[in-house]
Backbone as JSON, one array per atom type, in Angstrom:
{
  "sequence": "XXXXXXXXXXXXXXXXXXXXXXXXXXXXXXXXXXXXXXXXXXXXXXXXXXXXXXXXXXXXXXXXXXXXXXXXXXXXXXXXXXXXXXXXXXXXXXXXXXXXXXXXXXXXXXXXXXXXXXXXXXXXXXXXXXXXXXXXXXXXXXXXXXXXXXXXXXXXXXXXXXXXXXXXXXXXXXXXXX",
  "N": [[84.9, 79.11, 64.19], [83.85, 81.19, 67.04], [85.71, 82.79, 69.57], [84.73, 83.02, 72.91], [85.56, 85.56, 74.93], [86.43, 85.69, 78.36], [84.84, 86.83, 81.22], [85.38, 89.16, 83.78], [84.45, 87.75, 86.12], [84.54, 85.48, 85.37], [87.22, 84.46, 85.45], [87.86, 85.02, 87.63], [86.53, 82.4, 89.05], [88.67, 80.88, 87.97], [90.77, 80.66, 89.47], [92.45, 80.31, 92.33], [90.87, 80.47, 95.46], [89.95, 83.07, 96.95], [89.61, 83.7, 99.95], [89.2, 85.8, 102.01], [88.42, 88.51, 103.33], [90.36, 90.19, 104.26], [92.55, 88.82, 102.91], [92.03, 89.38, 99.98], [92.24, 92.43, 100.52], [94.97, 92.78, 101.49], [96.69, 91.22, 99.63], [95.89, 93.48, 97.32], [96.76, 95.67, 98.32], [99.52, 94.98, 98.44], [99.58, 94.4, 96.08], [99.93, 97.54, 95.17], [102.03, 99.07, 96.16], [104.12, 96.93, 95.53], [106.14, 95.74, 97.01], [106.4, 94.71, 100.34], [107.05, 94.95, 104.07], [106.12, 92.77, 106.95], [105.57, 94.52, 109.21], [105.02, 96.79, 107.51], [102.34, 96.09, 106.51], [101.33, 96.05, 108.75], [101.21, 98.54, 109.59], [99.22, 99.72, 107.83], [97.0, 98.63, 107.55], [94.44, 98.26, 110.5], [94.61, 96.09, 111.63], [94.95, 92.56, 113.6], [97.64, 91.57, 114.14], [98.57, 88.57, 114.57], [96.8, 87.49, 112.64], [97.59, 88.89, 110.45], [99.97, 87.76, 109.78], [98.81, 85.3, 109.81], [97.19, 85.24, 107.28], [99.32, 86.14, 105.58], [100.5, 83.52, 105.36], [98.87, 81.8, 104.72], [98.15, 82.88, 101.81], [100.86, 82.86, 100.71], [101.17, 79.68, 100.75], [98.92, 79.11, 98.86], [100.35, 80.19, 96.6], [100.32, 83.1, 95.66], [102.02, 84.93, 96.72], [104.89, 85.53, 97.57], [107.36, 85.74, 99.47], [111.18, 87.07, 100.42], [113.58, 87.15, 102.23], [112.99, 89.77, 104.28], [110.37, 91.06, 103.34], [107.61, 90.98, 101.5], [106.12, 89.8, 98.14], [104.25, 89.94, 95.53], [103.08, 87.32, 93.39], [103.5, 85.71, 89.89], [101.18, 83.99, 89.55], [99.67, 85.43, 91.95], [99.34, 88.25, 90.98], [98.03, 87.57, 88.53], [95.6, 86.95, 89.86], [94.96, 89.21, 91.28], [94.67, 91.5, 89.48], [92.18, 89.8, 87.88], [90.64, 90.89, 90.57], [90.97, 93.8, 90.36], [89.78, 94.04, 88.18], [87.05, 92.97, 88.3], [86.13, 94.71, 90.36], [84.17, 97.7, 91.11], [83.4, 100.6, 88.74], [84.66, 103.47, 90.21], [82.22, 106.14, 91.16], [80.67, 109.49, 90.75], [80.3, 111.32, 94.13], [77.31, 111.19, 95.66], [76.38, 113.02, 97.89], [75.48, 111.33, 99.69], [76.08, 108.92, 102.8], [76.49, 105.75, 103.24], [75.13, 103.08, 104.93], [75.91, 99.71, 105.92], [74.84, 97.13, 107.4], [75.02, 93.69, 108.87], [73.97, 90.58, 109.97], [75.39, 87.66, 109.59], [74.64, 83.97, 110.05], [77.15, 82.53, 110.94], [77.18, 79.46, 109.98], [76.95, 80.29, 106.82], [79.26, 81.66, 106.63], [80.78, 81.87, 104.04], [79.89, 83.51, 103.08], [79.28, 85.6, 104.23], [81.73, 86.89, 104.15], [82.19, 87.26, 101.58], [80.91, 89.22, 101.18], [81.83, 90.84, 102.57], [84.53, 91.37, 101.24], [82.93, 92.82, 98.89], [82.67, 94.9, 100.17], [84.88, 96.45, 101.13], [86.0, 96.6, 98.19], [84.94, 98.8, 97.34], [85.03, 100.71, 98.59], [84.21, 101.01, 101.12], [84.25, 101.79, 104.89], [85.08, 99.66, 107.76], [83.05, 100.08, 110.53], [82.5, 99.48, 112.51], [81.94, 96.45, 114.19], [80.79, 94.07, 111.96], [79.34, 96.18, 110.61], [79.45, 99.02, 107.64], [80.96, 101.6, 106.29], [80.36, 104.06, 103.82], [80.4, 105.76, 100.67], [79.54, 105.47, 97.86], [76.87, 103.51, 96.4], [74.93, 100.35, 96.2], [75.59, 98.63, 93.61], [73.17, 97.22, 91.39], [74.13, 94.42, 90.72], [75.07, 93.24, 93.12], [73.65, 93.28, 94.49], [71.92, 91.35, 93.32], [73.44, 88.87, 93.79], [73.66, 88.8, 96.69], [70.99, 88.15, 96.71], [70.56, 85.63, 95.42], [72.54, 84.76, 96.73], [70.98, 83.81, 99.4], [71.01, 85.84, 101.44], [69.68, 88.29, 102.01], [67.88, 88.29, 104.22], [69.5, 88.93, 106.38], [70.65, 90.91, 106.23], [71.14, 94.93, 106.66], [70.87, 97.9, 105.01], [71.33, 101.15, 104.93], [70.57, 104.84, 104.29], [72.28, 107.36, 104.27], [71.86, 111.2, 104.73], [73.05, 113.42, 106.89], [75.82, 113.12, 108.77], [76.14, 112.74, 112.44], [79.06, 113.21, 113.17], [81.9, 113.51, 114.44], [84.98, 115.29, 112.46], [87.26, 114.5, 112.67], [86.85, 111.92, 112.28], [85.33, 111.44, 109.78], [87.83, 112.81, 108.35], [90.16, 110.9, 108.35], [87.73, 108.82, 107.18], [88.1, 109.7, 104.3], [90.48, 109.32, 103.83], [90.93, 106.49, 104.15]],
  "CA": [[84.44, 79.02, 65.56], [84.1, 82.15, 67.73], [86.12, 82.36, 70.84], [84.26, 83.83, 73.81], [86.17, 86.05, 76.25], [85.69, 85.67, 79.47], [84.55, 88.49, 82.08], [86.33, 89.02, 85.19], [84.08, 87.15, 87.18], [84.73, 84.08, 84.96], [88.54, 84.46, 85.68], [88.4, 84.7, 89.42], [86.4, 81.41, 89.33], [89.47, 79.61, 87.84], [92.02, 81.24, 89.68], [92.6, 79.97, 93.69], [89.46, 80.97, 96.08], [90.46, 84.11, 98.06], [88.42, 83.27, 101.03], [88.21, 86.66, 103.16], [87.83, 90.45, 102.67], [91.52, 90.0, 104.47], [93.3, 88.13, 101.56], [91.82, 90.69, 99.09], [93.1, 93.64, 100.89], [96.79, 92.83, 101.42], [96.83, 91.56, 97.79], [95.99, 95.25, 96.28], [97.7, 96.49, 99.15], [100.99, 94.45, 97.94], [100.06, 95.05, 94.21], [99.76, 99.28, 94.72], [103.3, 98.69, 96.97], [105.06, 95.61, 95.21], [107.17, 95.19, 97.86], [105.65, 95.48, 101.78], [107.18, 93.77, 105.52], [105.0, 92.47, 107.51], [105.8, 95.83, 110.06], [104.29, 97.87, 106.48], [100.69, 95.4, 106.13], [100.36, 96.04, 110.43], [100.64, 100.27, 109.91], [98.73, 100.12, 106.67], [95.1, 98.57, 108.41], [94.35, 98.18, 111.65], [94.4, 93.84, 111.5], [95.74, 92.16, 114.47], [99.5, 90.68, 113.85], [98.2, 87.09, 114.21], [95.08, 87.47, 111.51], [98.11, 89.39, 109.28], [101.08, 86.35, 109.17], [98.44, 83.67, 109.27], [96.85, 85.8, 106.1], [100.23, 86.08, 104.98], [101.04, 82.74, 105.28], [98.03, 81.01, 103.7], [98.66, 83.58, 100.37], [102.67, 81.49, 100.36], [100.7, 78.44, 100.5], [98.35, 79.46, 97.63], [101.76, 80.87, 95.56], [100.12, 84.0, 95.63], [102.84, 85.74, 97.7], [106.62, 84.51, 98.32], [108.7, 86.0, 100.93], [112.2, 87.0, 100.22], [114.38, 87.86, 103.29], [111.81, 89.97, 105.25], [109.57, 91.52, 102.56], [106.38, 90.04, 100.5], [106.0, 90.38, 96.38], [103.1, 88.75, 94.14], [104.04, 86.01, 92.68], [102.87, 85.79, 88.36], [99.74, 83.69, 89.9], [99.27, 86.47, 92.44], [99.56, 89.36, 89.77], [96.54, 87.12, 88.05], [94.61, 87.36, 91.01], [95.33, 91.11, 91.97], [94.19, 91.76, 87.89], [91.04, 89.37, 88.37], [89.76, 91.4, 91.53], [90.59, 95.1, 90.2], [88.62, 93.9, 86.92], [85.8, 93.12, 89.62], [85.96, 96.03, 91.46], [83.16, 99.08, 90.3], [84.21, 102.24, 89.26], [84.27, 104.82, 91.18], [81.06, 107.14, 90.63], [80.99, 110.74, 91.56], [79.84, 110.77, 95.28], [75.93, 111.77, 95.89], [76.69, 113.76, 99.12], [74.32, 110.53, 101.08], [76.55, 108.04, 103.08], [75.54, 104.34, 102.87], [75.55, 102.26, 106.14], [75.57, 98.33, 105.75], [74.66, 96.2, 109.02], [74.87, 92.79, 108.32], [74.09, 89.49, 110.87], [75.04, 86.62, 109.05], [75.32, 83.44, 110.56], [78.33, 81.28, 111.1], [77.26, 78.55, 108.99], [77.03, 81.1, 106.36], [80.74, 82.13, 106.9], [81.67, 82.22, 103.11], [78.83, 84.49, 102.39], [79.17, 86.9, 105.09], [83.59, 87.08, 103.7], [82.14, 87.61, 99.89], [79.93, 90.5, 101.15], [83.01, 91.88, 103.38], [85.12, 91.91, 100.28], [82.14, 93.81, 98.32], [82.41, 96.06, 100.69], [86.25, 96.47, 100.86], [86.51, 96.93, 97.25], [83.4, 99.69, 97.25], [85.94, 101.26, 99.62], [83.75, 100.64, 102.26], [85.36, 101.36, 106.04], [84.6, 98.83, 108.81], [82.93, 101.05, 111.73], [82.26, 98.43, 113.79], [82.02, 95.2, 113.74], [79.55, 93.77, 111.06], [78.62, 97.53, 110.11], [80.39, 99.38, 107.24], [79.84, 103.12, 105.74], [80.68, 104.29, 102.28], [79.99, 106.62, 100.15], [79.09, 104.38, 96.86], [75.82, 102.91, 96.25], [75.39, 99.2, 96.28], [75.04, 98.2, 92.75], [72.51, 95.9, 91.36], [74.93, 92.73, 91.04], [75.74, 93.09, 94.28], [72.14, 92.85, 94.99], [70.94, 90.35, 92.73], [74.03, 88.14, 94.34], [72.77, 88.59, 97.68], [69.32, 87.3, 96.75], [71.2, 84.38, 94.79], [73.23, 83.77, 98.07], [70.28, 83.96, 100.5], [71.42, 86.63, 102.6], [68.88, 89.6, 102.37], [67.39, 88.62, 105.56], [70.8, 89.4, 107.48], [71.5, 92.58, 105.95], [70.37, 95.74, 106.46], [70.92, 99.2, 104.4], [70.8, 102.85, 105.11], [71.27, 105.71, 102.97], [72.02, 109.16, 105.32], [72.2, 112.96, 104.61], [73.87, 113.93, 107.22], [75.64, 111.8, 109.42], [76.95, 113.85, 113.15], [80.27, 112.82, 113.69], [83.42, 114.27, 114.46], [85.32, 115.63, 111.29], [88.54, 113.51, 112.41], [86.71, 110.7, 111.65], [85.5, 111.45, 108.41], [89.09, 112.82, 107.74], [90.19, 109.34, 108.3], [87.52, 108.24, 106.04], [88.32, 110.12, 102.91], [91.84, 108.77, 103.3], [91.05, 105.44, 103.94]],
  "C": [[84.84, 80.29, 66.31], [84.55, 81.96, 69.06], [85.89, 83.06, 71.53], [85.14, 84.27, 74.86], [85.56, 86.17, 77.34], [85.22, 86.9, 80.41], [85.24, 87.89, 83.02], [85.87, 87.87, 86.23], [84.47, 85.47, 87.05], [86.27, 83.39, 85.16], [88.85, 83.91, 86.99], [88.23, 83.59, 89.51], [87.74, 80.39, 89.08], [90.76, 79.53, 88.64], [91.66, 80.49, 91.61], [91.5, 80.79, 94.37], [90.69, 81.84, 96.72], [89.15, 84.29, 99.12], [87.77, 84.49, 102.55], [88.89, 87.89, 102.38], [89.98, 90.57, 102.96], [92.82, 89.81, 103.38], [93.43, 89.39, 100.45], [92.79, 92.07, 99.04], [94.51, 93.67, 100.94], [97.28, 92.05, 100.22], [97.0, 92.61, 97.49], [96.64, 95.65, 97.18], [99.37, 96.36, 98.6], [101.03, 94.43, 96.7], [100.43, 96.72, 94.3], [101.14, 99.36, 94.7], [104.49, 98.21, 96.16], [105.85, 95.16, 95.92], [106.82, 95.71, 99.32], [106.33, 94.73, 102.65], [105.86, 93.57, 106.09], [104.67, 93.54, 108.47], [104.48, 96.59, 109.0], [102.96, 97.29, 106.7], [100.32, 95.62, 108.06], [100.33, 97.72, 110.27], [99.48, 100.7, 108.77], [97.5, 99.86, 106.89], [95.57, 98.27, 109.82], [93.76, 96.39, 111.78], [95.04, 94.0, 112.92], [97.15, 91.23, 113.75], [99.05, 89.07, 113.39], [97.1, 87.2, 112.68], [96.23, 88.11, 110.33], [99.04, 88.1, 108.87], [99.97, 85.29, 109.47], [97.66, 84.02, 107.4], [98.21, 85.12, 105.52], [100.79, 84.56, 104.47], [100.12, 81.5, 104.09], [98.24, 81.87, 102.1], [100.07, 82.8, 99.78], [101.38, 80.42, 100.12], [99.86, 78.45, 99.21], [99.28, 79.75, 96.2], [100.65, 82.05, 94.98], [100.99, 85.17, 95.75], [104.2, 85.0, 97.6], [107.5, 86.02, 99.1], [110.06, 86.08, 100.65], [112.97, 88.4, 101.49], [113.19, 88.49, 104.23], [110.61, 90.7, 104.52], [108.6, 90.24, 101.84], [106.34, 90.26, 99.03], [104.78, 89.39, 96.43], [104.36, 88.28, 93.61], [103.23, 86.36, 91.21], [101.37, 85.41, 88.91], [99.15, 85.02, 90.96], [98.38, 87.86, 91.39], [98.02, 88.83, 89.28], [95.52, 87.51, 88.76], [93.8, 89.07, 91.19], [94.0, 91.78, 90.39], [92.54, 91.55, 88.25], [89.85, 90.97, 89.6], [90.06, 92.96, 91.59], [89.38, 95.19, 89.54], [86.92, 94.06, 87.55], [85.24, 93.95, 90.1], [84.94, 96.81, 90.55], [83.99, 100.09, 90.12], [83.79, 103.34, 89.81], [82.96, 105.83, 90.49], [81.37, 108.61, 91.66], [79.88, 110.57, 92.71], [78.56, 111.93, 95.2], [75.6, 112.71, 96.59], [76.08, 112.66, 100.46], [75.69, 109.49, 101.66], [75.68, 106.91, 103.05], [76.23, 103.63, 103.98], [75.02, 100.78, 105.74], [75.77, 97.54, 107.03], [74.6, 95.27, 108.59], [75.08, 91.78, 109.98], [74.21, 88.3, 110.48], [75.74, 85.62, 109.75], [76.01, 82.72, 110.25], [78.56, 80.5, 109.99], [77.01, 79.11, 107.38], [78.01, 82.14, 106.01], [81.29, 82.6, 105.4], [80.51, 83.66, 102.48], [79.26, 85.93, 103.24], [80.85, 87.03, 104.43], [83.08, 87.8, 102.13], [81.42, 88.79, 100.32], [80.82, 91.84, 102.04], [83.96, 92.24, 102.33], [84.52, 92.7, 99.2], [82.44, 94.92, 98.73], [83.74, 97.16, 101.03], [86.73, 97.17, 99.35], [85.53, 98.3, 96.62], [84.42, 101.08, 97.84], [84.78, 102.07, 100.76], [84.47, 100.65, 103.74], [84.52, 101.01, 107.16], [84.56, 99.66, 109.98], [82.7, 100.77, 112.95], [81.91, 97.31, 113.47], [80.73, 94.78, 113.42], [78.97, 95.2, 110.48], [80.39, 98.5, 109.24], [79.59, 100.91, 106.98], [81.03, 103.18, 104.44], [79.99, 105.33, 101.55], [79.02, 106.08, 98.26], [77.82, 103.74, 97.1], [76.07, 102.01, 95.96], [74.87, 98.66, 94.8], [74.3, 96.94, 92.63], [72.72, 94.63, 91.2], [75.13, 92.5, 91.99], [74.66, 92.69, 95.06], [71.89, 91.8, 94.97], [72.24, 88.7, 93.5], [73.92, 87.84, 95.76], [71.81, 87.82, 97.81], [70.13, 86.05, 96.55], [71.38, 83.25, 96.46], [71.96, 83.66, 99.21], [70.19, 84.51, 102.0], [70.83, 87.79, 103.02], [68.05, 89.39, 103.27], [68.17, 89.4, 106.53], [71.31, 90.42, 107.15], [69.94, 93.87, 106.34], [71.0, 97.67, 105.74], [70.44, 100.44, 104.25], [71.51, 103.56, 104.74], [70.77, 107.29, 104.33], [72.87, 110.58, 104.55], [73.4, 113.03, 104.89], [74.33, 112.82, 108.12], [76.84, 113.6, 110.8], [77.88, 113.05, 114.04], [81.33, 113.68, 113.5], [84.14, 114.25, 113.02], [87.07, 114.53, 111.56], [88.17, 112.23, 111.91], [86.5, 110.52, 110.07], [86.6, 112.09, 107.06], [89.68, 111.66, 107.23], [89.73, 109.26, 107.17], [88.08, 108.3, 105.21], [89.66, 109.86, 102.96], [92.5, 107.36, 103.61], [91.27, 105.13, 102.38]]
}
């Protein structure tokens, strides 16, 4: 009997839902790290405090995370996780010179869709330019597509591919070291 390995995607399913782009990020943030305060996860994005310890706190509740004295670690189930959603991740391609803008209006009742398309866009290394609109340098591969259609969300999106884009060079300093 042959024993089929699974793919990444088949992993995440068994592993605890990570329910926003949020979760994701201060995971790899606390895998690159291994050891972060809650002070380190507020200079490291621009989150609000509340949206970081209630993050923080639902990750403990998951045993993703544990807390010792005033610092965070992965936990072994964490570590799984963290693994899971590098495996996930694309690799990096050499950049085209075009930026890629993603607008997205999805509604409400649609909440886990519009979170799975914020952590696409997160792990793309995608930076949030305003709210619901990201830019990137990465093209949106075709799983990312064909999961869209799946989810029924390519009405609420929209995608643009630019030359040049005329903005101030501090910003796209920033970028390239987001």
């Amino acid at each position: 009997m042959k024993i089929k390995k699974k793919t990444a995607k088949e992993k995440i399913k068994e592993l605890p839902e990570i329910s926003n782009a949020m979760n994701s990020v201060l995971l790899l943030e606390l895998a690159e790290k291994n050891c972060l305060t809650l002070q380190d996860f507020l200079e490291t994005k621009n989150f609000k405090e509340n949206s970081v310890r209630t993050t923080l706190w639902r990750l403990q509740k998951k045993r993703l995370i544990k807390k010792e004295e005033k610092s965070f670690q992965l936990t072994a189930l964490g570590k799984e996780v963290v693994k899971a959603l590098k495996d996930n991740m694309s690799v990096e391609k050499e950049w085209d010179g075009k930026w890629r803008i993603i607008m997205f209006d999805i509604p409400e009742k649609k909440r886990q869709h519009r979170n799975w398309l914020r952590f696409e866009l997160y792990s793309l290394d995608y930076k949030l330019i305003q709210k619901s609109v990201f830019m990137g340098q990465q093209p949106i591969d075709d799983d990312i597509n064909q999961e869209i259609n799946d989810r029924g969300i390519n009405d609420f999106i929209r995608f643009i591919t630019v030359g040049d884009i005329d903005i101030d060079d501090d910003f796209l300093e920033e970028f390239e070291n987001f």
